[in-house]
C-alpha positions in Angstrom: 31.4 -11.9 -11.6 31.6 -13.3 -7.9 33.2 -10.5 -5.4 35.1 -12.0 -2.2 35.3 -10.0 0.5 38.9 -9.2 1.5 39.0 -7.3 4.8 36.7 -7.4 8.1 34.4 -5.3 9.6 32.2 -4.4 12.6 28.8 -3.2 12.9 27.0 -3.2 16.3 23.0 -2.9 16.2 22.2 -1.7 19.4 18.8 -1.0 21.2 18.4 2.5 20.1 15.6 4.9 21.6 14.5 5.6 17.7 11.8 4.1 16.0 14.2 1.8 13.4 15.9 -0.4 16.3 13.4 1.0 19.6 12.1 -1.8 21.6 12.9 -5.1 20.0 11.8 -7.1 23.3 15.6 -7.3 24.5 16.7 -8.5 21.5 20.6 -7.9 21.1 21.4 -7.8 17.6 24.9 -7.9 16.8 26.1 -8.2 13.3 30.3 -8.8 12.2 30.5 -8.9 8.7 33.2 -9.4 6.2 33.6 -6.5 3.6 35.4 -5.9 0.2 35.5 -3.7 -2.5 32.0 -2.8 -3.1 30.4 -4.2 -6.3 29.5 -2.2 -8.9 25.3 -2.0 -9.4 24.0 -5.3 -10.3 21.7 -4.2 -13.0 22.2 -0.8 -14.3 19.9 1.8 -15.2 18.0 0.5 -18.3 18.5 -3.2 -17.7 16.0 -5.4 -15.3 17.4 -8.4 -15.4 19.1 -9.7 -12.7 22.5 -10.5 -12.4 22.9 -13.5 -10.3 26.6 -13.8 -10.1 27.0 -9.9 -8.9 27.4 -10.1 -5.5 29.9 -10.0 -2.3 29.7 -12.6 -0.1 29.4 -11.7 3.8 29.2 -13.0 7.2 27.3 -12.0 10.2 26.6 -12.7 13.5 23.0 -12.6 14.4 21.4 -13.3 18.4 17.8 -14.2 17.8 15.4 -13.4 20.8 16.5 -16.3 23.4 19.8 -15.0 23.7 21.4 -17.7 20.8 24.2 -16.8 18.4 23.8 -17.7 14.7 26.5 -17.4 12.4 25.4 -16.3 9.1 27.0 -16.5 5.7 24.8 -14.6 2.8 25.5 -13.2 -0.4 24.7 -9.2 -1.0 23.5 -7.8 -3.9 24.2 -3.7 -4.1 22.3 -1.1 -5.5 20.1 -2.6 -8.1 18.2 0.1 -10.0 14.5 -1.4 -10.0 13.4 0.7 -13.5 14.2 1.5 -16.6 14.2 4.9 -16.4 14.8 6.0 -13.1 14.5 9.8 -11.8 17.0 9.3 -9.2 19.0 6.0 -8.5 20.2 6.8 -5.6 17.3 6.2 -4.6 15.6 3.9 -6.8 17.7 1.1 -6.2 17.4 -2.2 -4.2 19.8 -4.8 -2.3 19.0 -8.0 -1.9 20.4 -10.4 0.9 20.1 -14.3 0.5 21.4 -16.7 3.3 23.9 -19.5 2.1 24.9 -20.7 5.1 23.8 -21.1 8.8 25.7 -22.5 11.6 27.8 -23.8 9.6 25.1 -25.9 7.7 24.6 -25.1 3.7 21.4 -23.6 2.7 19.0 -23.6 -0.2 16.9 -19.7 0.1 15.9 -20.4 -3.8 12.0 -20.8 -2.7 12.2 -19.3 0.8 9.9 -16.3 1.8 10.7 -12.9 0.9 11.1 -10.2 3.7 10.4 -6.8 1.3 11.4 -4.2 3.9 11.3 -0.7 3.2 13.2 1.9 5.3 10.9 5.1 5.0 10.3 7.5 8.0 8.3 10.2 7.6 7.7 9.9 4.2 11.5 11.1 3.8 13.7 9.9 0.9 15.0 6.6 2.1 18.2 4.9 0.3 20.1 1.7 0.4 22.7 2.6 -2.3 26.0 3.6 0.4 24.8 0.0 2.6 27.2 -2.2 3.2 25.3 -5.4 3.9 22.0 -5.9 5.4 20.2 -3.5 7.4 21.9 -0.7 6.8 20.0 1.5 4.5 18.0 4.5 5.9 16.7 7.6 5.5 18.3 10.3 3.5 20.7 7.8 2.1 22.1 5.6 4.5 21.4 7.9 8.5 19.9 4.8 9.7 16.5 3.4 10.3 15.8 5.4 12.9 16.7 9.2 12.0 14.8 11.7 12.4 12.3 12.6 9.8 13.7 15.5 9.0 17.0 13.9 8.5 18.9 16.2 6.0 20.7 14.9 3.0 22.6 15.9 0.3 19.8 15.8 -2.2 17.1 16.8 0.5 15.8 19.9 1.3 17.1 21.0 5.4 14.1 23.4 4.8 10.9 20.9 4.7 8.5 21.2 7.2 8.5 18.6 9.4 12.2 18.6 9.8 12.1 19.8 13.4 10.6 16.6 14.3 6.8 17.8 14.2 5.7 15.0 12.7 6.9 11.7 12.2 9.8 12.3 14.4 11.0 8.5 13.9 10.4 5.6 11.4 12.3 3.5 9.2 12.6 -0.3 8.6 13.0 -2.4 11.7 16.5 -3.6 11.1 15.8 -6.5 13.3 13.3 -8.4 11.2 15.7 -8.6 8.3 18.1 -9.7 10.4 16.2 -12.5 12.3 14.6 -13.1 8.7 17.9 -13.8 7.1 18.9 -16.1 10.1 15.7 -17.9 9.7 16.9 -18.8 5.9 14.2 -15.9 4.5 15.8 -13.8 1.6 15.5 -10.5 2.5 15.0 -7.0 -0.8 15.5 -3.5 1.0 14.6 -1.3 -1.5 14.8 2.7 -1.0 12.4 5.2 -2.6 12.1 8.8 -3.4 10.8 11.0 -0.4 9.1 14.1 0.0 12.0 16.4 0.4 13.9 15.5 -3.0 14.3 18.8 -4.9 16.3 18.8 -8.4 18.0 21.9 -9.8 15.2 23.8 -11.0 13.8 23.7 -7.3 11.1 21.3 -8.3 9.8 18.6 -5.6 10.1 14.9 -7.2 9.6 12.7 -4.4 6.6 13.6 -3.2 3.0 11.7 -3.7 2.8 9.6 -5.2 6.5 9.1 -5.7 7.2 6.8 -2.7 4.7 4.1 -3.2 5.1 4.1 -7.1 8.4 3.1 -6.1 8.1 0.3 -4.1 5.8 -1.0 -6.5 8.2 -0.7 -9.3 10.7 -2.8 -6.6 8.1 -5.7 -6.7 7.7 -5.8 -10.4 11.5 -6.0 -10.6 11.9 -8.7 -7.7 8.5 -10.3 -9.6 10.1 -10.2 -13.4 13.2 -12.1 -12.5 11.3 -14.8 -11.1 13.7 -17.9 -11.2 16.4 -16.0 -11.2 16.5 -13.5 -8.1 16.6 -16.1 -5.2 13.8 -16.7 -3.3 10.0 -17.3 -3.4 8.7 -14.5 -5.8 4.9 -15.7 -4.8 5.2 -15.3 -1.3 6.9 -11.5 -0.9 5.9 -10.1 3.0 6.4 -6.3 3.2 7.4 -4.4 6.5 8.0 -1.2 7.7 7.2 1.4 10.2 5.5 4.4 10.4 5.4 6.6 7.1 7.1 3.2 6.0 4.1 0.9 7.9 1.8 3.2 5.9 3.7 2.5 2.5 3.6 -1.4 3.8 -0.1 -1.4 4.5 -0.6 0.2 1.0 1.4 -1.7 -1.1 -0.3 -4.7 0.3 -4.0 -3.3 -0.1 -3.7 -1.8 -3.9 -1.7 -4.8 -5.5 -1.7 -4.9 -9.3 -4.0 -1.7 -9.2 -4.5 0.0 -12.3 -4.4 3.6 -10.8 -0.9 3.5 -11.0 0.2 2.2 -14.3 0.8 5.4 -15.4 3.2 6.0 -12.8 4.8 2.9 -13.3 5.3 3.4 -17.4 6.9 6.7 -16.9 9.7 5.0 -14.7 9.8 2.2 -17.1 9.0 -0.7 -14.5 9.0 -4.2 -15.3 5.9 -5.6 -17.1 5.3 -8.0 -14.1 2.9 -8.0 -11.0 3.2 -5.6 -8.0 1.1 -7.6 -5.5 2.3 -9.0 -2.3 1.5 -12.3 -0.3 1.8 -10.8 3.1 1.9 -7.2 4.7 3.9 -6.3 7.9 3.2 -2.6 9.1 4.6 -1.4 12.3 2.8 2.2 13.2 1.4 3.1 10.2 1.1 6.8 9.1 -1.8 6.5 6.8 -5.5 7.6 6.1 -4.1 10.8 6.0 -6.9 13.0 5.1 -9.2 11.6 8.1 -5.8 11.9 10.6 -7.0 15.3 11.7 -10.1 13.9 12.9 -8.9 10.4 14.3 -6.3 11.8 16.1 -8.6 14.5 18.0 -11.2 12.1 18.7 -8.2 10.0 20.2 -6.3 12.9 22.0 -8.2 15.9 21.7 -8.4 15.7 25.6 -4.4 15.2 26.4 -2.3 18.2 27.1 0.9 18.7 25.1 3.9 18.2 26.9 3.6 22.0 27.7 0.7 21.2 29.8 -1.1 23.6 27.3 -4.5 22.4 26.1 -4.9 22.8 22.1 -7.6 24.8 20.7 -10.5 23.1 21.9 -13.3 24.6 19.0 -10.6 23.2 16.4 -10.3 19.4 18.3 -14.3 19.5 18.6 -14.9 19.9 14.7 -12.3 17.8 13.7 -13.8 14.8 16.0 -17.0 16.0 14.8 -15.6 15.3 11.0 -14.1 11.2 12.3 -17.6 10.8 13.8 -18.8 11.2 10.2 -16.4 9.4 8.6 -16.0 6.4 10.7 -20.0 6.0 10.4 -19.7 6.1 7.1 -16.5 3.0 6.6 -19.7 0.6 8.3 -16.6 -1.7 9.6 -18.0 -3.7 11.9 -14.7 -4.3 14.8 -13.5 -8.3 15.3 -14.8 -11.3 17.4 -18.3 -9.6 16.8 -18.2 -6.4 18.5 -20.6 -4.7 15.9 -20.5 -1.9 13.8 -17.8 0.9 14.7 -18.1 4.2 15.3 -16.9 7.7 17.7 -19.8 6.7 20.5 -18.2 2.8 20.9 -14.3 3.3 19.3 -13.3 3.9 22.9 -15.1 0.7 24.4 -14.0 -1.1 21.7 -10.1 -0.3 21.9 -10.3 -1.3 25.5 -12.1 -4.5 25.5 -10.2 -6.0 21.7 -6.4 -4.2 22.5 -5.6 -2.2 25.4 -7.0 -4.5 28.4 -5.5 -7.7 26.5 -2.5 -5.8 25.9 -1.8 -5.0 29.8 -2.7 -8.5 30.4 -0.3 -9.9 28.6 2.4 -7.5 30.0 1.6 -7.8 33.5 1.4 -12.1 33.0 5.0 -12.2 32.2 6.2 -9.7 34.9 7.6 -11.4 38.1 5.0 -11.6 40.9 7.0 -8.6 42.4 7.5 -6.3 39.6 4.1 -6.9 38.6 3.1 -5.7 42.5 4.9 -2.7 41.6 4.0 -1.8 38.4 0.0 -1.8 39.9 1.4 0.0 43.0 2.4 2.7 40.7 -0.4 2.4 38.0 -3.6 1.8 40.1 -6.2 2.9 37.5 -5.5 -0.6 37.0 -7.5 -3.3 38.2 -6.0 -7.0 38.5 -8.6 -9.8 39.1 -8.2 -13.4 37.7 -5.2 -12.6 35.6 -6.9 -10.2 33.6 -6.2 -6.2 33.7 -9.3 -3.8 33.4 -9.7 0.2 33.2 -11.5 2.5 31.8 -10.6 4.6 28.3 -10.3 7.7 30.5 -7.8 6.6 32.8 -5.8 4.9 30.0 -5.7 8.8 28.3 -4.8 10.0 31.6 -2.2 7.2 32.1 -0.6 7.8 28.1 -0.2 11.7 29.0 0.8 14.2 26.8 -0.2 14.4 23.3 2.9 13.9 21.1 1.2 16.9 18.1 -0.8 20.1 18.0 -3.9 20.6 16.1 -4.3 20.0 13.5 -1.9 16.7 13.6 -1.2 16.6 9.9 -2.7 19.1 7.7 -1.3 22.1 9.6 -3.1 25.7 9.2 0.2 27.3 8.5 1.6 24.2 6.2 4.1 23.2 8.6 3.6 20.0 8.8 5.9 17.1 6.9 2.5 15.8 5.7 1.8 19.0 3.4 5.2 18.5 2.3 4.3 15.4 1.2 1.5 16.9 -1.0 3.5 19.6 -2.3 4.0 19.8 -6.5 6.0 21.3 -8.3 8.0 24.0 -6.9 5.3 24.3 -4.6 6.7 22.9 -1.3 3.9 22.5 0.8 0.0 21.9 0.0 -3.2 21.5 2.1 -5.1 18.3 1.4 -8.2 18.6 3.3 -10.9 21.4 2.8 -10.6 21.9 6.6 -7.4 23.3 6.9 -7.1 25.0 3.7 -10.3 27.2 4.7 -8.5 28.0 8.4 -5.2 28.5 6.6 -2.9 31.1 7.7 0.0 31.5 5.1 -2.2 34.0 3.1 -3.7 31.7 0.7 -7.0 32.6 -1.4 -7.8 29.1 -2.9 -11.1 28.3 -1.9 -10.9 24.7 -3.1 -8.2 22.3 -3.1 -6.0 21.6 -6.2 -7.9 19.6 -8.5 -5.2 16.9 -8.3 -5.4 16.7 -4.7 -8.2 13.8 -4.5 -6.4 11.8 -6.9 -3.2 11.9 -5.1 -5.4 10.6 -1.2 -7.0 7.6 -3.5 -3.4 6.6 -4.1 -1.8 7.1 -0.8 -4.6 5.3 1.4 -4.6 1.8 2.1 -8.8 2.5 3.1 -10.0 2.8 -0.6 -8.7 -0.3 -1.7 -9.9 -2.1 1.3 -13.7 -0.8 1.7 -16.2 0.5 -1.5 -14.7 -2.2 -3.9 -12.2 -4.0 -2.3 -9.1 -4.8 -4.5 -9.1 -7.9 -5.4 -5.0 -7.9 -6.1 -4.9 -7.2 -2.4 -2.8 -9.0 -0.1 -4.4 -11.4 2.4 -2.7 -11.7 5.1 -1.7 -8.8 7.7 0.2 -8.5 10.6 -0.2 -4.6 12.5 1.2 -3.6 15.3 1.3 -0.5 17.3 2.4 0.9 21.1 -0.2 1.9 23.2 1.7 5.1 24.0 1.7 6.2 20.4 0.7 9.4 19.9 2.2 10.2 16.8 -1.4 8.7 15.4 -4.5 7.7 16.1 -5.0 4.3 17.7 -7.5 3.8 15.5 -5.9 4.1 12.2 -4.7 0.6 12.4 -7.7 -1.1 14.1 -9.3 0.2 10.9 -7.4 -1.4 8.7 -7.2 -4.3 10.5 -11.1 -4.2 10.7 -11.7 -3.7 7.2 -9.4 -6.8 6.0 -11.0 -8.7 8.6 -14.4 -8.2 7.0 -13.3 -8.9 4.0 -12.0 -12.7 5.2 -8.2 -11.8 5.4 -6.1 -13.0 7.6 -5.5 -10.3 10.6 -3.1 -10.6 13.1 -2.9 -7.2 15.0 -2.2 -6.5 18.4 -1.0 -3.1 20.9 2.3 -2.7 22.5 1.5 -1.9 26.5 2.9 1.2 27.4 5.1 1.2 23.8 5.5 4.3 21.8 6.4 5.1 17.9 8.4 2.7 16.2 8.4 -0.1 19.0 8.3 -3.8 17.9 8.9 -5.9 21.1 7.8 -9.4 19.2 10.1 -10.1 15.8 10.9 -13.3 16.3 7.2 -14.1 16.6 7.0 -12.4 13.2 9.5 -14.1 11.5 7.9 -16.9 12.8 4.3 -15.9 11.9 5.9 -15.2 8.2 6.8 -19.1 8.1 3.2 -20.0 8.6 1.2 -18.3 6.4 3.7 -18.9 3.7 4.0 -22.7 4.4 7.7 -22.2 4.6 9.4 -25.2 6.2 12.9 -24.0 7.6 15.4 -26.8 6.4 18.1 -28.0 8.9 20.2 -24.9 10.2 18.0 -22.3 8.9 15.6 -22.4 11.8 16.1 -19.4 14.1 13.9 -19.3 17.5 11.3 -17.3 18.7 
């Protein structure tokens, strides 16, 4: 059955300072859409077929990134429960947004890209099931793509760690890209997925590992088994998010079709179909998780919080000791044949591949005058022949305070929403590197980790699937971005990946922010537009939105 909408609405998508709308490179979204009576679930629990006649037909306004107005006409699809057998469908439900018409100009999304964007932050519970049309799902059921990742919700636990902003303090899908995606005639799936703070009656944890990215997985076999019938280009999904989401992104593209998580998958009663992706988007990704101690000290160990209080300097030193070991041992050799990586050249090789190109590039498109002023005020910066140059210590010094204590993720006292994430159980919180747990300081006697604990790293990290034996389900093409200012994470998380698809003969594009923190994406339209050409998609007449 067809639903009409019957009364108006208004929705305004600012530029917010939080990671889900932050720094969209001026963009001013603006969206007016038409609502009715919401539909009823277009597939129920136990049925994963889609319907193709459940939807509500809305309009929206949409102001691409030179300032243009596009009117937009698309039919939404509510709350689709992606499995079989879900554990929650709150959260384990999808929407699904296909353009009909543009500017006034019919159009044809049946084999157009899809724009799979996830709205985690955090690694918190994200749902689209109270959204009302695109965009709008969020953490903790519908806060928005930038809450915080301690967000509460009815079904989440106020009491996680992490949920005074520790870690992960922003996140969430970039509600721009599936905007500018739909205006550009892409369909665009937000699925939600179960998050680490989800506790049923019995006081047990159900959204934590591997919960989240078993989820989104089951979201592409759905989207993948009603090939033909779901609108849109089933071959040629693109995945996005940002930072516990980026890392979700970046892993759902790298394990495609994996078999380490069939068993997961059965359970929930996923479709029989593939899980692999064409394309991966990933905005800040939290990821690599049991190496983040280490990365981020060999990053920031030197930066004083915002206290002005150094952090224990014997902990920083053996945790950059531990990324010295572990970065020799990935052998990734960095892009446009810098050589093999590791803790002696990271730093040279940040500045010469990232940062100095990213300053370039921000200081090029300043006015003559601000671009005097900007130096005036930053002179660790040299400006000779249109290039920018510094040093790696004057760019820490520039960056400032470290955003997180030591260590970053797996916290001695389990505070951290990253040992959430690990809990099991009833257990809320676990350690997940031998590190910590020795240093812990809730009481603990364990001497070794929890014999599941190994199992559950393999399937959170993008890294296994990308070095070793590289999946060969794995998606090919990449797109990474991350602020300069970031230090949530380690600025060499994500050259890492990038590196180790690189050398595998994927297609990278990855680039830094200048002077960007968490969550910032200053360049959609170029993605959208970067989504178009390694699909092949050719925008038909008033589908095409600009740059």
């Amino acid at each position: 059955m067809k639903h009409r909408a019957v009364k108006r609405r208004s929705v305004v998508l600012g530029l917010g300072a939080t990671a889900g709308v932050a720094a969209v490179g001026g963009i001013a979204l603006s969206a007016q859409a038409s609502g009715g009576t919401s539909p009823s679930s277009s597939s129920g629990a136990g049925s994963l077929t889609f319907d193709p006649d459940a939807y509500t037909e809305l309009t929206t306004t949409v102001t691409d990134t030179a300032g243009d107005e596009h009117a937009v006409t698309y039919h939404f699809w509510k709350a689709i429960t992606y499995v079989a057998k879900p554990v929650d469908a709150t959260y384990q439900s999808l929407n699904v947004s296909v353009p009909v018409e543009i500017d006034g100009t019919a159009v044809d999304a049946s084999n157009a890209p899809i724009l799979f964007a996830n709205s985690v932050g955090g690694y918190m519970p994200s749902s689209v099931a109270d959204a009302t049309g695109i965009g709008a799902g969020g953490m903790g059921g519908g806060t928005g793509g930038g809450a915080p990742s301690g967000a509460p919700s009815a079904s989440a636990s106020a009491s996680a760690p992490g949920a005074n902003g520790n870690t992960n303090a922003t996140g969430g899908a970039l509600s721009s890209n599936q905007l500018l995606a739909l205006a550009a005639g892409y369909v665009v799936v937000e699925p939600g997925a179960r998050g680490r703070t989800l506790k049923n009656s019995a006081g047990e944890y159900y959204g934590v590992a591997p919960a989240a990215i078993v989820d989104l997985k089951a979201a592409v076999r759905y989207v993948r088994a009603n090939k033909g019938v779901i609108p849109g280009d089933t071959d040629r999904i693109v995945s996005a998010g940002t930072s516990a989401g980026g890392a979700l992104s970046s892993l759902l593209g790298a394990s495609g079709d994996s078999p380490l998580y069939d068993r997961y998958l059965e359970e929930l009663g996923a479709a029989d179909a593939s899980d692999a992706i064409f394309a991966t988007g990933a905005w800040c990704p939290i990821t690599d998780l049991e190496h983040a101690d280490g990365s981020y000290e060999w990053n920031w160990g030197g930066n004083a919080l915002s206290t002005g209080k150094q952090v224990d300097q014997t902990v920083s030193k053996t945790l950059r000791s531990q990324f010295a070991e572990y970065q020799a041992g990935l052998k990734l050799k960095g892009l446009n044949g810098f050589g093999t990586l590791n803790a002696r050249n990271y730093d040279e090789y940040l500045v010469k591949q990232y940062l100095e190109p990213s300053a370039t590039t921000y200081l090029a498109a300043l006015s003559d005058t601000a671009r005097e002023t900007y130096l005036a005020a930053n002179t660790f910066i040299t400006w000779k022949n249109g290039r920018a140059g510094f040093s790696w210590a004057d760019f820490l010094t520039h960056v400032g305070a470290r955003k997180k204590t030591v260590p970053a993720f797996d916290a001695f006292d389990l505070s951290a929403g990253e040992n959430n994430e690990f809990g099991k159980g009833t257990v809320i919180s676990r350690h997940f590197t031998a590190y910590s747990l020795k240093n812990d300081t809730t009481g603990l006697t364990a001497k070794r980790l929890d014999n599941d604990i190994p199992e559950m790293l393999r399937l959170m990290n993008p890294m296994y699937f990308l070095t070793d034996k590289p999946n060969a389900g794995r998606s090919k093409h990449w797109w990474i971005r991350l602020g300069t200012k970031d230090s949530d994470t380690s600025l060499t998380v994500s050259a890492n990946i990038a590196a180790a698809a690189h050398g595998l003969g994927d297609d990278v594009d990855h680039l830094y922010y200048w002077d960007q923190g968490h969550g910032a994406n200053t360049d959609p339209g170029d993605f959208i537009a970067w989504i178009a050409k390694v699909t092949g998609h050719r925008a038909k007449s008033g589908s095409q939105v600009k740059k």
